[in-house]
TORKESE-619006 format. One record per residue (C-alpha): x, z, y; residue number from 1. Coordinates in steps of 0.5 Angstrom, whole numbers, plus 500, padded with zeros to 3 digits. Layout:
BEGIN
[pt [X, Z, Y], NUM]
...
This chain:
BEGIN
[pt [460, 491, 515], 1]
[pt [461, 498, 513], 2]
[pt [459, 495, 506], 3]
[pt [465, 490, 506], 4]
[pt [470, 495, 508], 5]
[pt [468, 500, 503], 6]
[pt [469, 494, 497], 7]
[pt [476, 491, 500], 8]
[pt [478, 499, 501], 9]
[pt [476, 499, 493], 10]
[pt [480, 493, 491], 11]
[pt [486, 494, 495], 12]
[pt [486, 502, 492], 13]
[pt [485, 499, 485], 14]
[pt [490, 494, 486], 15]
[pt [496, 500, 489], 16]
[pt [493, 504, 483], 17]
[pt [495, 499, 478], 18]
[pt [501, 497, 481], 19]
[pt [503, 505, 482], 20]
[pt [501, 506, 475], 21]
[pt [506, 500, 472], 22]
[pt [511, 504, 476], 23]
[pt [509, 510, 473], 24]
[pt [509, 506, 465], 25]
[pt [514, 501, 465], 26]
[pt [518, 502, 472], 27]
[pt [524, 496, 469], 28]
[pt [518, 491, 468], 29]
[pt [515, 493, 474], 30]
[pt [522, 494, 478], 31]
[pt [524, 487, 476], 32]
[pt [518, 483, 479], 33]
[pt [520, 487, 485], 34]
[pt [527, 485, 486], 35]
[pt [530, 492, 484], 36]
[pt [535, 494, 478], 37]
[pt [535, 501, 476], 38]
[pt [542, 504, 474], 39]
[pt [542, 507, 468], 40]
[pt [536, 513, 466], 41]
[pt [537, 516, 473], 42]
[pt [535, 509, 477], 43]
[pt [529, 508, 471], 44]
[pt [527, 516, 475], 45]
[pt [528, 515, 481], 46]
[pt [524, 508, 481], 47]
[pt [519, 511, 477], 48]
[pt [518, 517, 481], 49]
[pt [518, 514, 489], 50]
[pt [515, 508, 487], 51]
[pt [509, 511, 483], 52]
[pt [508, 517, 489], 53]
[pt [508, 511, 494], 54]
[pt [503, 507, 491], 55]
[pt [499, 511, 487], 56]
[pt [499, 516, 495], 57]
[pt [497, 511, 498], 58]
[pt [491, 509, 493], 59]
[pt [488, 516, 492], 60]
[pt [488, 516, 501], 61]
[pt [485, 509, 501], 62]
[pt [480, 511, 495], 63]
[pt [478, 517, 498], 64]
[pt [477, 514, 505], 65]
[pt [473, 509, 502], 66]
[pt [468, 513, 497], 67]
[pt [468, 518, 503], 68]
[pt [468, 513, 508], 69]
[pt [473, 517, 512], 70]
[pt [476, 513, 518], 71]
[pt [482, 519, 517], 72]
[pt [483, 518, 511], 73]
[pt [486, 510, 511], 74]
[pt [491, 513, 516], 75]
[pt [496, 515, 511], 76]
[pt [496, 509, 507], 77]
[pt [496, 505, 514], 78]
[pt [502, 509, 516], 79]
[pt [505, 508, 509], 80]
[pt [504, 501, 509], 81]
[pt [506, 500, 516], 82]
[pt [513, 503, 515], 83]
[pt [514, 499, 509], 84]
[pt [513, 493, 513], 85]
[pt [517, 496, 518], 86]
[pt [523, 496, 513], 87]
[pt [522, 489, 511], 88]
[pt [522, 486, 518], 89]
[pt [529, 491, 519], 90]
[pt [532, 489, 514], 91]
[pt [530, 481, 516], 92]
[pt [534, 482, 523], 93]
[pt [540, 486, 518], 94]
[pt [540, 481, 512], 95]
[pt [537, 475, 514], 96]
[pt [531, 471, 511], 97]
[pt [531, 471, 503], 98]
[pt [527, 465, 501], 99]
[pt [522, 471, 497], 100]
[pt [521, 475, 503], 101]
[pt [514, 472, 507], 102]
[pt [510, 474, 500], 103]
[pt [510, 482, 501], 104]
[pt [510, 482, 508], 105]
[pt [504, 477, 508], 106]
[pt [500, 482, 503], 107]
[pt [502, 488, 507], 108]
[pt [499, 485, 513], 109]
[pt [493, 484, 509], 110]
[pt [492, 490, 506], 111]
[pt [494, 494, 513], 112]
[pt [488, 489, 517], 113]
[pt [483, 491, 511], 114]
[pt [486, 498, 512], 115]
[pt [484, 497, 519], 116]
[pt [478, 494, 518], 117]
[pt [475, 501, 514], 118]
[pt [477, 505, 519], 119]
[pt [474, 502, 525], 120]
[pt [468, 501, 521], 121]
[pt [468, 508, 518], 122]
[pt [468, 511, 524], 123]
[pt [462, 516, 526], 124]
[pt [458, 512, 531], 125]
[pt [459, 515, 539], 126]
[pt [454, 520, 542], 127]
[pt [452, 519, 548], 128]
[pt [448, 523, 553], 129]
């Protein structure tokens, strides 16, 4: 079990390292597939500084926690997640339903229940007396 966790913790940190690092190299390209318009250079700065920290943050701790296999480690990409799915579910009570909003929310989950799934099985095994 500890092996399969370990591989989709790598995966999904390979796939928010890409993601952080389109961010990072093309922030108009990558802000349009996520529904975003920069304004003028400072928008361009600002999606390619918040968005790169939260992808590329949470896939070094994801990375870290799985090459280590910490259980520790998974807690911040699982509280970062969590709080962008939070944000999402806000913004469904506030603004309605897009037609374009299951799909992120339906890979968060994903991403959070393999997250999940790593810590449980990284954790250190109980000592009993």
């Amino acid at each position: 079990m500890k092996t399969i966790a370990r591989g989709l913790v790598f995966v999904l940190s390979l796939f928010n390292l890409v993601i952080g690092l389109g961010f990072l190299l093309q922030p108009a390209k990558l802000a349009a597939a996520f529904y975003l318009s920069p304004v003028g250079s400072q928008g361009l700065a600002t999606i390619r500084a918040d968005f790169t920290g939260f992808f590329i943050g949470a896939s070094l701790f994801a990375l870290y926690g799985a090459w280590k296999m910490r259980a520790d480690a998974l807690l911040v990409p699982m509280v970062m997640i969590g709080l962008a799915l939070t944000g999402r579910f806000v913004s469904l009570a506030l603004d309605g339903m897009a037609p374009t909003a299951p799909a992120p929310m339906v890979i968060e989950v994903i991403m959070l229940t393999i997250l999940f799934v790593g810590y449980r099985a990284f954790q250190p095994a109980s000592k009993t007396a």
